[in-house]
Backbone atoms as SQL, in Angstrom:
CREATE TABLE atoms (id INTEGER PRIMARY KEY, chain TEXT, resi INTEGER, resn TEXT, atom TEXT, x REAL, y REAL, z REAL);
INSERT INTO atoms VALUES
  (1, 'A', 1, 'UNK', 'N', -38.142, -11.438, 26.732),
  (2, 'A', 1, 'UNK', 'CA', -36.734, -11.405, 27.072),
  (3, 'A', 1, 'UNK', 'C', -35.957, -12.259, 26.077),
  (4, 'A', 2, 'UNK', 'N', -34.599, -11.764, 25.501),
  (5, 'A', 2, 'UNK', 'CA', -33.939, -12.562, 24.803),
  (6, 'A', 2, 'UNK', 'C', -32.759, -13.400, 25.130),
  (7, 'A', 3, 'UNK', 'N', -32.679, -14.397, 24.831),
  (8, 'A', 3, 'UNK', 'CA', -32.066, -15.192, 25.013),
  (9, 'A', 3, 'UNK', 'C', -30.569, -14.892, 24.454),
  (10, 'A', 4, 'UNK', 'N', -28.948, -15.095, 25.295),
  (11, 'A', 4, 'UNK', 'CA', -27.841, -14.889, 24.813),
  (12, 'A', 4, 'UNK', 'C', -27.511, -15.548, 23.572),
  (13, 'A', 5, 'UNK', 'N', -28.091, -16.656, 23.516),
  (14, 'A', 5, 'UNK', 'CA', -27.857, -17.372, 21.751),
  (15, 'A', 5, 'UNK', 'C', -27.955, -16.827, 20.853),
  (16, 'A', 6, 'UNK', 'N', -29.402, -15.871, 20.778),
  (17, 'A', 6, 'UNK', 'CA', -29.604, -14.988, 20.028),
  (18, 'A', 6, 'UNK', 'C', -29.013, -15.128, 18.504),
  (19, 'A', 7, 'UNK', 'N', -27.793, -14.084, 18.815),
  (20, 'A', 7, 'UNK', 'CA', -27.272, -13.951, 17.832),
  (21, 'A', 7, 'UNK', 'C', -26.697, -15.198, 17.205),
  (22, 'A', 8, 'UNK', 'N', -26.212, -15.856, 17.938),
  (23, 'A', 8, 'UNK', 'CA', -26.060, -17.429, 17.600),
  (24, 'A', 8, 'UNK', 'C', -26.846, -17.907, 16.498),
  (25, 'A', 9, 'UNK', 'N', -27.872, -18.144, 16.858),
  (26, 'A', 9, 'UNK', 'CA', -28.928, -18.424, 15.984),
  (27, 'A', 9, 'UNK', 'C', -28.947, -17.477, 14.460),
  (28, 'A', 10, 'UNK', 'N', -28.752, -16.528, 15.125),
  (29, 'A', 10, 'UNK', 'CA', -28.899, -15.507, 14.135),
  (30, 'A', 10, 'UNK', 'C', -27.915, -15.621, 12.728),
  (31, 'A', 11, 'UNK', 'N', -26.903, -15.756, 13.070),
  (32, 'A', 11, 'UNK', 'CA', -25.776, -16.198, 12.299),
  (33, 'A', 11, 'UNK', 'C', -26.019, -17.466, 11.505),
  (34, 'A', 12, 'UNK', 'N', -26.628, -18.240, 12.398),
  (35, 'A', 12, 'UNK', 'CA', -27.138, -19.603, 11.206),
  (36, 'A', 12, 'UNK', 'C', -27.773, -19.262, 10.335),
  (37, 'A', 13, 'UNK', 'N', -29.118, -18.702, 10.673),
  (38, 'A', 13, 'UNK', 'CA', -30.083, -18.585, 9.966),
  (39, 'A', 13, 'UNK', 'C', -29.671, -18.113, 8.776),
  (40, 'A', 14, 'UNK', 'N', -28.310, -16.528, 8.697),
  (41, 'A', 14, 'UNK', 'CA', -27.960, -15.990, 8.080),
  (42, 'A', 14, 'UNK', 'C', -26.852, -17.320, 6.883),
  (43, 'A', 15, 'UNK', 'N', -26.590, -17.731, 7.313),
  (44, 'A', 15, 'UNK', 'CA', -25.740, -18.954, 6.856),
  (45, 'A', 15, 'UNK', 'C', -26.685, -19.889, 5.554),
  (46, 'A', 16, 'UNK', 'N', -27.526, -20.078, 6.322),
  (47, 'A', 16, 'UNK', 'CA', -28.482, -21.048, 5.360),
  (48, 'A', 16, 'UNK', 'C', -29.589, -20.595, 4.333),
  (49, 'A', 17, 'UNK', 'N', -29.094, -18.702, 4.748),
  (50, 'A', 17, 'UNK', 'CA', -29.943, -18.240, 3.563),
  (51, 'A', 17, 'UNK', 'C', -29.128, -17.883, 2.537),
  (52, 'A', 18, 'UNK', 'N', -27.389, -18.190, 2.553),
  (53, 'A', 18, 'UNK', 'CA', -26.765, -17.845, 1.867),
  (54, 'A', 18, 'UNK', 'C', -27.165, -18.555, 0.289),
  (55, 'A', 19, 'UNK', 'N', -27.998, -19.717, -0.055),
  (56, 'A', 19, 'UNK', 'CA', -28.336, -20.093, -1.365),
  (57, 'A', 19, 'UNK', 'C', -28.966, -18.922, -2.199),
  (58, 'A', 20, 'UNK', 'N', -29.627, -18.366, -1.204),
  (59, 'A', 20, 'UNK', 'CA', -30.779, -17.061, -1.569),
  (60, 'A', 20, 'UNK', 'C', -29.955, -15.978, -2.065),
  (61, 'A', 21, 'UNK', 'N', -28.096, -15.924, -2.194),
  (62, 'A', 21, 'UNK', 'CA', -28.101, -14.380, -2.870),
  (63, 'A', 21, 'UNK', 'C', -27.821, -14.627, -4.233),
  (64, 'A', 22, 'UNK', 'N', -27.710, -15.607, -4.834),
  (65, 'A', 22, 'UNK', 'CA', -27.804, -15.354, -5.975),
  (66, 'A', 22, 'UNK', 'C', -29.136, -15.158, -7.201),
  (67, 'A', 23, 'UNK', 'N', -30.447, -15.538, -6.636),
  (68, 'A', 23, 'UNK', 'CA', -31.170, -14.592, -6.566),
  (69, 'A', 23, 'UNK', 'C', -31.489, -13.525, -6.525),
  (70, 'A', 24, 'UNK', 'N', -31.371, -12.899, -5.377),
  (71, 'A', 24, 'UNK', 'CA', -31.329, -11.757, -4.541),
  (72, 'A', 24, 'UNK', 'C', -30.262, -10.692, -5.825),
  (73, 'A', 25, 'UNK', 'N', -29.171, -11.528, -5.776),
  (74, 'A', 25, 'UNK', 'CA', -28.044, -10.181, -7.078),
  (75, 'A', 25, 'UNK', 'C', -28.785, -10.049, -8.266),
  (76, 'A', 26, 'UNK', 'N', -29.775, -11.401, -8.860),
  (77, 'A', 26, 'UNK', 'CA', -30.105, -11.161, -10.227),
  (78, 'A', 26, 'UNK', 'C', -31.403, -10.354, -9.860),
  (79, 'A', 27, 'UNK', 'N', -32.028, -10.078, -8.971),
  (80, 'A', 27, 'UNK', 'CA', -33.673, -9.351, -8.965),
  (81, 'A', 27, 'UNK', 'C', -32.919, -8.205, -8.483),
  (82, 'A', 28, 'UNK', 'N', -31.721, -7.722, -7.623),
  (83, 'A', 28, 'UNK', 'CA', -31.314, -6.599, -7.904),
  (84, 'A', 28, 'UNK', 'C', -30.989, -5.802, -8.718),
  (85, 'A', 29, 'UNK', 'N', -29.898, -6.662, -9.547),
  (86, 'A', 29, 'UNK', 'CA', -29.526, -5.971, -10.748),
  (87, 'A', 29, 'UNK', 'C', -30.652, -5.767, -11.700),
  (88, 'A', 30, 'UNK', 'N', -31.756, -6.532, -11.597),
  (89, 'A', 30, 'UNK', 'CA', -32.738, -6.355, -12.801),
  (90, 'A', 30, 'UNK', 'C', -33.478, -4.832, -12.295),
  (91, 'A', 31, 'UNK', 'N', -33.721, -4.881, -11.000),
  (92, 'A', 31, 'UNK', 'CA', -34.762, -3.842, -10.573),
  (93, 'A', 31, 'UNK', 'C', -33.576, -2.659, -10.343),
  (94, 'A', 32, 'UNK', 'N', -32.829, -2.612, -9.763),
  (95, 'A', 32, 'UNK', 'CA', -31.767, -1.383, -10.061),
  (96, 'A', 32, 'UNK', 'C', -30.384, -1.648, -10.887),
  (97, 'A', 33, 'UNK', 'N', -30.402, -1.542, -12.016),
  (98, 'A', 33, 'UNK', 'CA', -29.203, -1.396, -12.386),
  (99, 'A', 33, 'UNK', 'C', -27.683, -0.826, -11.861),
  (100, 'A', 34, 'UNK', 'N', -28.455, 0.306, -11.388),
  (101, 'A', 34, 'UNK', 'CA', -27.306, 0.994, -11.187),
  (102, 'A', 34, 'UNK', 'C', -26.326, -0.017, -10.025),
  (103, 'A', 35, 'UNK', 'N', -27.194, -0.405, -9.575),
  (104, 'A', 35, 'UNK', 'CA', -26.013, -1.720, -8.611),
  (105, 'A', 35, 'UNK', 'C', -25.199, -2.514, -9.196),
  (106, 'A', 36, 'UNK', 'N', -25.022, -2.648, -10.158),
  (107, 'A', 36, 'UNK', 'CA', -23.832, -3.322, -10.849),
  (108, 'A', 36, 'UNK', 'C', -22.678, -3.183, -10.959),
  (109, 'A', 37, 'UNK', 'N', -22.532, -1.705, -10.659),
  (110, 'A', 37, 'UNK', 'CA', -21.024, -1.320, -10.302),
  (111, 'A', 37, 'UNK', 'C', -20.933, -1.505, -9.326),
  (112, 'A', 38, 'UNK', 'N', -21.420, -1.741, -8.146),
  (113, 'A', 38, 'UNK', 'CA', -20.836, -1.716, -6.313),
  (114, 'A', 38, 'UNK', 'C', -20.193, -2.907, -6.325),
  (115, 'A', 39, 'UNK', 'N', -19.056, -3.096, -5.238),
  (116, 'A', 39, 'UNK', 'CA', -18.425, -4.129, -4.538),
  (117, 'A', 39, 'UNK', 'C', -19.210, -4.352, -4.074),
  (118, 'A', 40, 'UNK', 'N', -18.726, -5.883, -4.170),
  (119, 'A', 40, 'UNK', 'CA', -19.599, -6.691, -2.865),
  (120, 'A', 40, 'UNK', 'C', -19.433, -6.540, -1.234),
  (121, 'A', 41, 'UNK', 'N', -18.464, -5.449, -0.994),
  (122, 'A', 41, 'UNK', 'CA', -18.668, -5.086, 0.484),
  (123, 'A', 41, 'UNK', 'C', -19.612, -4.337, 0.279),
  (124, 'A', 42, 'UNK', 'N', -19.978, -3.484, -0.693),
  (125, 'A', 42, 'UNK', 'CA', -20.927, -2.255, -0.853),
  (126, 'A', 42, 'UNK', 'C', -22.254, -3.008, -0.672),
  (127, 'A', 43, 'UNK', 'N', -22.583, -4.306, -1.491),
  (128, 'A', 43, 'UNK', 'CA', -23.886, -4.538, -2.007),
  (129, 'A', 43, 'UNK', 'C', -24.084, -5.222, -0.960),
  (130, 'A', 44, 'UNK', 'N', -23.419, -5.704, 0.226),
  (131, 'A', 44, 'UNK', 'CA', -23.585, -6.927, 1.481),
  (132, 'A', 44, 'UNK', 'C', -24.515, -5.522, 2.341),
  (133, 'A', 45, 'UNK', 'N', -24.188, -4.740, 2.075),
  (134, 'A', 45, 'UNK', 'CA', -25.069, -3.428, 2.898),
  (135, 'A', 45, 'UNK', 'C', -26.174, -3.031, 2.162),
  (136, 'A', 46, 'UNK', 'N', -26.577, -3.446, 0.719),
  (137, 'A', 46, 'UNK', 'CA', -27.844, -3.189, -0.087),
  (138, 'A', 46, 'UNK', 'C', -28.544, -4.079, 0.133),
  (139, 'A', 47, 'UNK', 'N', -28.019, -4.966, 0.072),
  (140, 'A', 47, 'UNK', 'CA', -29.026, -6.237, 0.017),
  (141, 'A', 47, 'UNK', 'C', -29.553, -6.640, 1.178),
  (142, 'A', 48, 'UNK', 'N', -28.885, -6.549, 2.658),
  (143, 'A', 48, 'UNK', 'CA', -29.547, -6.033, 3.597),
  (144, 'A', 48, 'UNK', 'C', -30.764, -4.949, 3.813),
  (145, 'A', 49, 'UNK', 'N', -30.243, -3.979, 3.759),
  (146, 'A', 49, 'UNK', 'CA', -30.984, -2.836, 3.703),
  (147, 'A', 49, 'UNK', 'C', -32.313, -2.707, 3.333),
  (148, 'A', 50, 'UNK', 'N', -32.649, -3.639, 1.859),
  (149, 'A', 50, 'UNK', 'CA', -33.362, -3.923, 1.540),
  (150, 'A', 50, 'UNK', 'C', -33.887, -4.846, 1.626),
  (151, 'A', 51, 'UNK', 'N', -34.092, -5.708, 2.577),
  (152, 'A', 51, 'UNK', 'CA', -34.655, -6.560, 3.244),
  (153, 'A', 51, 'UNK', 'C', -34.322, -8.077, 2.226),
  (154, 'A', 52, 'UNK', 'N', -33.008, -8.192, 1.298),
  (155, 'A', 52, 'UNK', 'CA', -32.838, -9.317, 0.645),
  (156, 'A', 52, 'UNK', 'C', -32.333, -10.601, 0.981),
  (157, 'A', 53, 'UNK', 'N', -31.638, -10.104, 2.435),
  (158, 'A', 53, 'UNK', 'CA', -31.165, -11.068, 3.001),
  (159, 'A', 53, 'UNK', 'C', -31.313, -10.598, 4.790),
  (160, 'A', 54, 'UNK', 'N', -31.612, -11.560, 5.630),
  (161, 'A', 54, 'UNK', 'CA', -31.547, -11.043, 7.168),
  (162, 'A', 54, 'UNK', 'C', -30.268, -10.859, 7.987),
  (163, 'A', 55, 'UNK', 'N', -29.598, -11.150, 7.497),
  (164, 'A', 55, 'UNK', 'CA', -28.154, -10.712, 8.182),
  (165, 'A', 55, 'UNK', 'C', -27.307, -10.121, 6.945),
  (166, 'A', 56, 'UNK', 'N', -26.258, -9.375, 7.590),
  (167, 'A', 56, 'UNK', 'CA', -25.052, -9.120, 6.920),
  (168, 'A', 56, 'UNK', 'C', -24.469, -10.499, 6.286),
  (169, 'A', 57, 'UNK', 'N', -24.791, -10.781, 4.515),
  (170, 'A', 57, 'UNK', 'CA', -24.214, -12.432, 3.929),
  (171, 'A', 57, 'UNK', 'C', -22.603, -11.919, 4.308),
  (172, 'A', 58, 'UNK', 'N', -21.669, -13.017, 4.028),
  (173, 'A', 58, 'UNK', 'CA', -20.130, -12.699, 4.107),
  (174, 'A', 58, 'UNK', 'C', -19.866, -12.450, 2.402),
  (175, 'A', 59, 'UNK', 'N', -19.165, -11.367, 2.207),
  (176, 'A', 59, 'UNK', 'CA', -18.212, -10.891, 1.322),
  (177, 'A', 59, 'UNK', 'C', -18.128, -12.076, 0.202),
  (178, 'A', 60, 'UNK', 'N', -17.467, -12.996, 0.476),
  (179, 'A', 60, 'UNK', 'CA', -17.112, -14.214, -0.627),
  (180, 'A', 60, 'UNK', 'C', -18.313, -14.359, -1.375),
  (181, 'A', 61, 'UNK', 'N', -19.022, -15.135, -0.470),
  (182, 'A', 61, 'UNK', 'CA', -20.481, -15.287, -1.399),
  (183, 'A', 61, 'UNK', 'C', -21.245, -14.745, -2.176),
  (184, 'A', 62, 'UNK', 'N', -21.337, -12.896, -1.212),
  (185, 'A', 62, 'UNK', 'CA', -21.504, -12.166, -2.384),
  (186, 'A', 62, 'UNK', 'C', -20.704, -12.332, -3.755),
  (187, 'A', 63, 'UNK', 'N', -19.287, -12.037, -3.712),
  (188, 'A', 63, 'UNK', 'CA', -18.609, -12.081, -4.694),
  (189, 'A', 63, 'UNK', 'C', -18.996, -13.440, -5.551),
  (190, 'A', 64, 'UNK', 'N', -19.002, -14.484, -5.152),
  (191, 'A', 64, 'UNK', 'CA', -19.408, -15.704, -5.883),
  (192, 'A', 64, 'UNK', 'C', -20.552, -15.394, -6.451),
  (193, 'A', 65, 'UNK', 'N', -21.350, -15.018, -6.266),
  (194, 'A', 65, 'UNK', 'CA', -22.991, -14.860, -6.492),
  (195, 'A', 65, 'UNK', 'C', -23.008, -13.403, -7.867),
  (196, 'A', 66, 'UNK', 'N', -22.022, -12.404, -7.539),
  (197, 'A', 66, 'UNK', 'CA', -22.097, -11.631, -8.922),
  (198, 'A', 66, 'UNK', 'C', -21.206, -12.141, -9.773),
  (199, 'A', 67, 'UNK', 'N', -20.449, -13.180, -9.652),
  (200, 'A', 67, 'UNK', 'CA', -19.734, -13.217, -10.312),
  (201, 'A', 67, 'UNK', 'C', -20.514, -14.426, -11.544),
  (202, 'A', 68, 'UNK', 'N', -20.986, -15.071, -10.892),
  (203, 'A', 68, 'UNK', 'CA', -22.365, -15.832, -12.073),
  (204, 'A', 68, 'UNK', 'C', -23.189, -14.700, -12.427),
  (205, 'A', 69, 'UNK', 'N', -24.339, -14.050, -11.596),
  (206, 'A', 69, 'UNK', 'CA', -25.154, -13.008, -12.224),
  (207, 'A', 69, 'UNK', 'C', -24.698, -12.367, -13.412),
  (208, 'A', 70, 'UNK', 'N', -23.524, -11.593, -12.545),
  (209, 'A', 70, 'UNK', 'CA', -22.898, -10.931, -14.307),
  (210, 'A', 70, 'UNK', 'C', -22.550, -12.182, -15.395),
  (211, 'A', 71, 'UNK', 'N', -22.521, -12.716, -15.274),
  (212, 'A', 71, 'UNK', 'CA', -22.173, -13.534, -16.490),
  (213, 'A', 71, 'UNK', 'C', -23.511, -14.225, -16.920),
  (214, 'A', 72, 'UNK', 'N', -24.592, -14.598, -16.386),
  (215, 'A', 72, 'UNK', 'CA', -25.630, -14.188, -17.137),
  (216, 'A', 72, 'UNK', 'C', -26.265, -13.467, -18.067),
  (217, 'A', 73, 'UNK', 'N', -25.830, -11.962, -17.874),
  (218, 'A', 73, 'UNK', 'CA', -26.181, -11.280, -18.567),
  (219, 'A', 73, 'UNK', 'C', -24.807, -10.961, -20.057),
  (220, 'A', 74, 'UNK', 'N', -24.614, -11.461, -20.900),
  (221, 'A', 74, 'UNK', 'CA', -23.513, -11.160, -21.998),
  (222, 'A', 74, 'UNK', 'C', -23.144, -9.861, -21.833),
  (223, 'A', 75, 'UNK', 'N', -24.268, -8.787, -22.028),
  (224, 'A', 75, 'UNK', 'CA', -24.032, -7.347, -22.918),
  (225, 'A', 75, 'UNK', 'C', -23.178, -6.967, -21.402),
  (226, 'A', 76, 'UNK', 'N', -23.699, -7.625, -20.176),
  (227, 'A', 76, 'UNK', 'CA', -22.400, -6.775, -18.853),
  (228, 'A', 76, 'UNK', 'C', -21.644, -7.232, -18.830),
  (229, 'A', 77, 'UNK', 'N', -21.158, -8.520, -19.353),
  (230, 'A', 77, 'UNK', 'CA', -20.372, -9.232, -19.120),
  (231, 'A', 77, 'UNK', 'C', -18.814, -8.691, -18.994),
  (232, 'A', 78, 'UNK', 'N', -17.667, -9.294, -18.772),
  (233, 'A', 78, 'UNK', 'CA', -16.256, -8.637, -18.920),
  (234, 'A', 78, 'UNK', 'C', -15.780, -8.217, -20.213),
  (235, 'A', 79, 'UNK', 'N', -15.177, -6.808, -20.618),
  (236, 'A', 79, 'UNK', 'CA', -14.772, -6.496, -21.943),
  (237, 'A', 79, 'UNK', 'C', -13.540, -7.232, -22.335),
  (238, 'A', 80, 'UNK', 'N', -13.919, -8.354, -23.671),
  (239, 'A', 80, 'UNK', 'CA', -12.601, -9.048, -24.155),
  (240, 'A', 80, 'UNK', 'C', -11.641, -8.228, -24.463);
C-alpha cells in the first residue's frame, strides 16, 4: 500500500537528481544527435522516457543544462 507522501517524496528525489542532467544532455546528445534541435519542454519528455532522469526535471534546468552542453561542443555551438 502507498503512502499519500508518495509523490512528495517523489518530487524530492526528482529535485536532487537535478545535478544529473547535465550529464544526461551531454550522453544524449552524443548517443542521439538528432536531439539537439528539441526544446527543452520537448527533451524534459526524452530524457524521461528514457529512463535519464526519474521524474519530469523542470524546464529551467533543462534549459541551463543545454545551454553549457551546447557550448561544449564549438562546431554546434551558436552561429556568429
Amino acid at each position: 500500500m502507498r503512502k499519500a507522501a508518495e509523490p512528495l517524496e517523489r518530487r524530492k528525489r526528482t529535485r536532487s537528481d537535478s545535478y544529473q542532467l547535465l550529464p544526461a544532455v551531454r550522453e544524449l546528445y552524443s548517443r542521439l544527435p538528432e536531439t539537439y534541435l528539441l526544446e527543452p519542454w520537448e527533451l524534459q519528455h526524452v530524457l524521461f522516457s528514457l529512463g535519464y532522469t526519474d521524474g519530469l526535471a523542470d524546464e529551467t534546468e533543462i534549459a541551463a543544462a543545454v545551454e553549457v552542453a551546447r557550448g561544449d561542443y564549438p562546431q554546434w555551438g551558436r552561429v556568429a
